[in-house]
Every structure is written in C-alpha cells, then in structure tokens.
Residue frames as a rotation matrix with the C-alpha (Angstrom) as fourth column:
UNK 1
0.711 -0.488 -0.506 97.65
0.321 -0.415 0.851 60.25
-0.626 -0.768 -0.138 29.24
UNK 2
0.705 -0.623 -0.339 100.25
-0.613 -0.294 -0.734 62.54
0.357 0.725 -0.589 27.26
UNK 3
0.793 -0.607 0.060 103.20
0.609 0.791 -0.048 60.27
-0.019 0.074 0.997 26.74
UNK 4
0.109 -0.628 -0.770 107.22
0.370 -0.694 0.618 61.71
-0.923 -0.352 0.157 26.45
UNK 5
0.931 0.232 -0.283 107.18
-0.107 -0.566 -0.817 63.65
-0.349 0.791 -0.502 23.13
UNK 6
0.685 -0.696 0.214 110.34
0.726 0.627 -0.283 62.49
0.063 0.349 0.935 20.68
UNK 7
0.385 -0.799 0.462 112.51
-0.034 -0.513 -0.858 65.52
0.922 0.315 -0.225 22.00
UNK 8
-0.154 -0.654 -0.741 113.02
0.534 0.576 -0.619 63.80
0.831 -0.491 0.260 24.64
UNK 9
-0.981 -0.171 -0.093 111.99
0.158 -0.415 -0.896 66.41
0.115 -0.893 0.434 27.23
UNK 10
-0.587 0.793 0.161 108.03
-0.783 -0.607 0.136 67.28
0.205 -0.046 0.978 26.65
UNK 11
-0.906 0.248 0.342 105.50
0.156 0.949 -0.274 65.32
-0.393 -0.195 -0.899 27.97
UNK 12
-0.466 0.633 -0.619 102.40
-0.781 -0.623 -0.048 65.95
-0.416 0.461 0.784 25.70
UNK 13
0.454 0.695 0.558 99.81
0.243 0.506 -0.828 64.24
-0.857 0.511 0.061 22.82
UNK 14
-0.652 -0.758 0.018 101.24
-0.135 0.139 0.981 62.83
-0.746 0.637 -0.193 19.75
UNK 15
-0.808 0.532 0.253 97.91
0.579 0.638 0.507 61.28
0.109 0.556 -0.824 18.47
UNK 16
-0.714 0.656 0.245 94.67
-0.292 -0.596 0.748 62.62
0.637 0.463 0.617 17.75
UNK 17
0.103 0.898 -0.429 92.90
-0.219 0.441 0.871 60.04
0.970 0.004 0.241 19.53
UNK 18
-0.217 -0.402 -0.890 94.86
0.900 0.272 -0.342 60.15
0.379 -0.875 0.302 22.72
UNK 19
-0.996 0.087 -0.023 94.02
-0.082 -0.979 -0.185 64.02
-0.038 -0.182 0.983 22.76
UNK 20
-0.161 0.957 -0.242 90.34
-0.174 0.214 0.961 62.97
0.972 0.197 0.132 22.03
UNK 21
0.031 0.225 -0.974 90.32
0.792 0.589 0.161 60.33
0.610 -0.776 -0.160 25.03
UNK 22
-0.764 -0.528 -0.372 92.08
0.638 -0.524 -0.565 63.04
0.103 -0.669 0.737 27.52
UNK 23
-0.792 0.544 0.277 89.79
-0.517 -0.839 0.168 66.16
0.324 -0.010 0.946 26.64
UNK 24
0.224 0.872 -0.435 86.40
0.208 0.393 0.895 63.53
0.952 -0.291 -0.093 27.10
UNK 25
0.043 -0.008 -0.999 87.79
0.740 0.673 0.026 62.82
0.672 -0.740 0.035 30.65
UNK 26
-0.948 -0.218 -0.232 88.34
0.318 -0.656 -0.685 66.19
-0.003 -0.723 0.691 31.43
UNK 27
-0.450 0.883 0.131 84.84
-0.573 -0.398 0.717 67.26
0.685 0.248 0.685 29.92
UNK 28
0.088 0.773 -0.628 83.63
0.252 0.592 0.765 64.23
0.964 -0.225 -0.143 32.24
UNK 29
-0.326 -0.188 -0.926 85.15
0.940 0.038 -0.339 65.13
0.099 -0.982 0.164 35.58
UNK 30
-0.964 0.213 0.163 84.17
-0.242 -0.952 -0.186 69.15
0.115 -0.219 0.969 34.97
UNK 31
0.116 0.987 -0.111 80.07
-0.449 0.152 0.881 68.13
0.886 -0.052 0.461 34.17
UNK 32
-0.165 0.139 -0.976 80.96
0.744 0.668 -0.031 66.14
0.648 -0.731 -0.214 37.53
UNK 33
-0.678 -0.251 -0.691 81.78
0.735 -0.246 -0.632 68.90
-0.011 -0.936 0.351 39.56
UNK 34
-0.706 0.589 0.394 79.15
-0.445 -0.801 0.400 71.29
0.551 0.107 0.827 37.92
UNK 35
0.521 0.743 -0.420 76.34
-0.096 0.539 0.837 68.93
0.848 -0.396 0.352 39.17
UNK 36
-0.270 -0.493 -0.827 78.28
0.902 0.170 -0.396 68.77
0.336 -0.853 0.399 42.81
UNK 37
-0.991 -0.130 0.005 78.17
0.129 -0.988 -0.088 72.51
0.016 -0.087 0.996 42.75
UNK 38
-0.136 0.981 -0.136 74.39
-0.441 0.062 0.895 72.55
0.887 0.182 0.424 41.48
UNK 39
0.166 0.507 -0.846 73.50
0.862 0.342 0.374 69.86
0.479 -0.791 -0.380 44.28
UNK 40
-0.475 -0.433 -0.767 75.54
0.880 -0.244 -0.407 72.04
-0.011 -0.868 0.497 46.79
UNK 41
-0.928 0.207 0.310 73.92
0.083 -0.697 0.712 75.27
0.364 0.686 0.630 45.70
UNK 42
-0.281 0.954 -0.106 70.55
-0.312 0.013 0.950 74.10
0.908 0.300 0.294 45.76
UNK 43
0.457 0.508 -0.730 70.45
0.598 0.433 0.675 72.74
0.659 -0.745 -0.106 49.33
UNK 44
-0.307 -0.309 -0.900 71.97
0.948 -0.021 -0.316 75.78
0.079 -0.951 0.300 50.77
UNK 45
0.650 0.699 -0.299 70.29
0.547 -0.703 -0.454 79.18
-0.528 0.131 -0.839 51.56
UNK 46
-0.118 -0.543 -0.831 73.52
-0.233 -0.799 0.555 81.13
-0.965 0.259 -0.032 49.91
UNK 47
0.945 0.320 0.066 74.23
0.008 0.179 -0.984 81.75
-0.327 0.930 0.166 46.36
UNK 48
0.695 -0.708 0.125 78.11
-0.168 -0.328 -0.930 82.22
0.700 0.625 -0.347 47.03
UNK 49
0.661 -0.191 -0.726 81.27
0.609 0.701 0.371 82.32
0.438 -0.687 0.579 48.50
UNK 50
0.864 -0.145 -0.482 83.04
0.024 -0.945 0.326 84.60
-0.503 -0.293 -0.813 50.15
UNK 51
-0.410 -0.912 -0.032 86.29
-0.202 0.057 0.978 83.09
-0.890 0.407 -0.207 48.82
UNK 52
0.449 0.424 -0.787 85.69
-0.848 -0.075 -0.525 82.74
-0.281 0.903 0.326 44.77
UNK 53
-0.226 -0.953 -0.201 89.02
-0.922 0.276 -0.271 80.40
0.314 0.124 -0.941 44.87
UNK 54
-0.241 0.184 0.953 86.93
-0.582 0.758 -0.294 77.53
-0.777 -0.625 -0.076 46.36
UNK 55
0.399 0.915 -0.056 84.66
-0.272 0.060 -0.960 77.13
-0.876 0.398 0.273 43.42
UNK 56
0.729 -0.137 -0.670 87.02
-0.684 -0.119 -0.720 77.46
0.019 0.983 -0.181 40.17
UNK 57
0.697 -0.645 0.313 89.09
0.433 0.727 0.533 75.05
-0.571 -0.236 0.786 38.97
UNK 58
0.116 -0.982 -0.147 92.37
-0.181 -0.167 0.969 75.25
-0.977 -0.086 -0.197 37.78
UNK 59
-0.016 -0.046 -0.999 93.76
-0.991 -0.132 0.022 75.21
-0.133 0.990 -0.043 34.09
UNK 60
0.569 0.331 0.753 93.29
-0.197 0.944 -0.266 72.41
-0.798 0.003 0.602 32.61
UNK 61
0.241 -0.471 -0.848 96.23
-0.919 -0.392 -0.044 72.41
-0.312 0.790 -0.527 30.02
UNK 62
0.696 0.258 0.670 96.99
0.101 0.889 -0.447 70.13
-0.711 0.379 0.592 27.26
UNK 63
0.281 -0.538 -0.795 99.99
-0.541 -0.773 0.333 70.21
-0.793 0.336 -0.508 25.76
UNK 64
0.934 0.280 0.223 100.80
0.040 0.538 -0.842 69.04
-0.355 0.795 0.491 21.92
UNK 65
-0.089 -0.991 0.095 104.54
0.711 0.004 0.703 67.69
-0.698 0.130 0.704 21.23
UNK 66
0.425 -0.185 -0.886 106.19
-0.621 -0.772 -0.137 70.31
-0.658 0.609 -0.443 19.30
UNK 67
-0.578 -0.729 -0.367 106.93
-0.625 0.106 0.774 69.73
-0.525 0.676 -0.517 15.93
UNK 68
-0.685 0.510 0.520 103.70
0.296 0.847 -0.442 67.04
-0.666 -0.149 -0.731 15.63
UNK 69
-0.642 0.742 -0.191 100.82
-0.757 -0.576 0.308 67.16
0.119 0.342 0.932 13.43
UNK 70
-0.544 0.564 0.621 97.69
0.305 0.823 -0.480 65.86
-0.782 -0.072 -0.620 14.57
UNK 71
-0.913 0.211 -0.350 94.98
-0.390 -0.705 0.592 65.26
-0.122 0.677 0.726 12.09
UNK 72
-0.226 0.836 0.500 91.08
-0.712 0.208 -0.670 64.90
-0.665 -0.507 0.548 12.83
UNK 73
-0.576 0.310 -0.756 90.23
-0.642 0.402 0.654 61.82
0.507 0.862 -0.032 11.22
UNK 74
-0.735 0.321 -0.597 88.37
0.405 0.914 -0.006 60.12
0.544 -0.246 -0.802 13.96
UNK 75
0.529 0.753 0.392 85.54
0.516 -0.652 0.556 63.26
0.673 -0.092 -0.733 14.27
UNK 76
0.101 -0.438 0.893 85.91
-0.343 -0.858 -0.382 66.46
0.934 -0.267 -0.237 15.89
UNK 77
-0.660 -0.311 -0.684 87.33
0.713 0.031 -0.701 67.14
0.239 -0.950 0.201 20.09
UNK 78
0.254 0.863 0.436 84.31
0.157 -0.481 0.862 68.62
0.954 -0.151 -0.258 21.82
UNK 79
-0.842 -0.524 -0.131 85.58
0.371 -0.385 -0.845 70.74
0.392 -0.760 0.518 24.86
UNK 80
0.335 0.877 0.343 82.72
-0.035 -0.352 0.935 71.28
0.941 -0.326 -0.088 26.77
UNK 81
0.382 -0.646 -0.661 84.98
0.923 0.301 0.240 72.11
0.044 -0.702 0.711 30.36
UNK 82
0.850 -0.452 0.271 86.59
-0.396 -0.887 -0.238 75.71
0.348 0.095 -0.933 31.53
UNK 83
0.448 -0.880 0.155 90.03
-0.604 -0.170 0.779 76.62
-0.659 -0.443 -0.608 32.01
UNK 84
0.784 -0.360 0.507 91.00
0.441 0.897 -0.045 74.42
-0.438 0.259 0.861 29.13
UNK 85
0.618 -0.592 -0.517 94.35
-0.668 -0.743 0.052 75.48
-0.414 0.313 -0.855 27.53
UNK 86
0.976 -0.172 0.135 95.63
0.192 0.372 -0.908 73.90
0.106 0.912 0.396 24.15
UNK 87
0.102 -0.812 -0.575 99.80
-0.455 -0.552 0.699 74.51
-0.885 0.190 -0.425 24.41
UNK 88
0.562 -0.442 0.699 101.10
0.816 0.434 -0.381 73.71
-0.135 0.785 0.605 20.63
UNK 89
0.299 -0.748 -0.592 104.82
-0.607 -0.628 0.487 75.35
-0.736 0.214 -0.642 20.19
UNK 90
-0.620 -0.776 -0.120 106.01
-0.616 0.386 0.687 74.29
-0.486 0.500 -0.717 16.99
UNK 91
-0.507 0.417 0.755 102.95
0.382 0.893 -0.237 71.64
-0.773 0.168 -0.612 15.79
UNK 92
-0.789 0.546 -0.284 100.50
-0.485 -0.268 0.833 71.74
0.378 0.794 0.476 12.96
UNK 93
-0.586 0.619 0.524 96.54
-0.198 0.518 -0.833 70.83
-0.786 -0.591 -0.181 13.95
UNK 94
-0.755 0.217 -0.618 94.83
-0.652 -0.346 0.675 70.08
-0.067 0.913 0.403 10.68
UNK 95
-0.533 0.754 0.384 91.36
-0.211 0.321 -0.923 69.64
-0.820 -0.573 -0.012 10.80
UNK 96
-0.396 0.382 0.835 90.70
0.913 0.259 0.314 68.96
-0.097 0.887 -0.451 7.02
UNK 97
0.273 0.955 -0.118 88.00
0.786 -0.292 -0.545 70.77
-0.554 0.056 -0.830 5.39
C-alpha cells in the first residue's frame, strides 16, 4: 500500500519493492476479472454490451513520492493489467543497465 511520502502531503511508493508488491496485486485482480469476463462471454449468446462502461476498468494509478529514487535491484515490475498509470513528479526510476 503507498504509504505518506516525506512531504508530508503525497501518498505514494517510496520503495521498489512496495511498488513491485502493489503492481503484482493489481496484475492479479485484472487476470481475475479477464477470466470473469471470458467465463461471462462464453456462456452468453452476445459478444457485447450496449454500455462499453460496464466492462472497462478504471485507471489504475500509481503514484511515486516526488523527489524519490527507486532502484530495480530486486528484478524487473511486470505490468501485465490496463489502465495502469505510473505518476512520478519530481523522482528518478533507475533501472541500472
């Protein structure tokens, strides 16, 4: 869970591995609802909805204290999940290499 960020007003990800943990869970709850969708899908005669707004989910935003640098030392953040959105105002990500 993002935590309060040392200016005292942002609530965000300080650590690499707390941004790790977060993104998994979101990657796990999207693959949830894709398979929901799939089931739902597959046992009814349509292929849609009229409303599009049922189906999609919302951003999924992640925001990175300003001023922070995280750096990947505990292997890469596989986003596999839509609508994610990365906010970093002020930070430094530094993925080696």
């Amino acid at each position: 869970l993002p935590s309060l960020c040392s200016d005292g007003v942002t609530l965000g990800f300080d650590s690499w591995a707390t941004l790790k943990a977060a993104v998994q869970e979101a990657n796990s709850l999207s693959a949830e609802r894709f398979m929901k969708w799939s089931e739902y899908f597959a046992t009814n005669s349509f292929t849609a909805f009229q409303d599009d707004s049922l189906y999609y989910e919302e951003d999924i935003v992640f925001t990175i204290c300003p001023g922070v640098t995280l750096r990947a030392r505990k292997g890469p953040i596989m986003i596999n999940s839509e609508n994610v959105v990365l906010e970093c105002e002020g930070c430094v990500i530094d993925v080696g290499g």
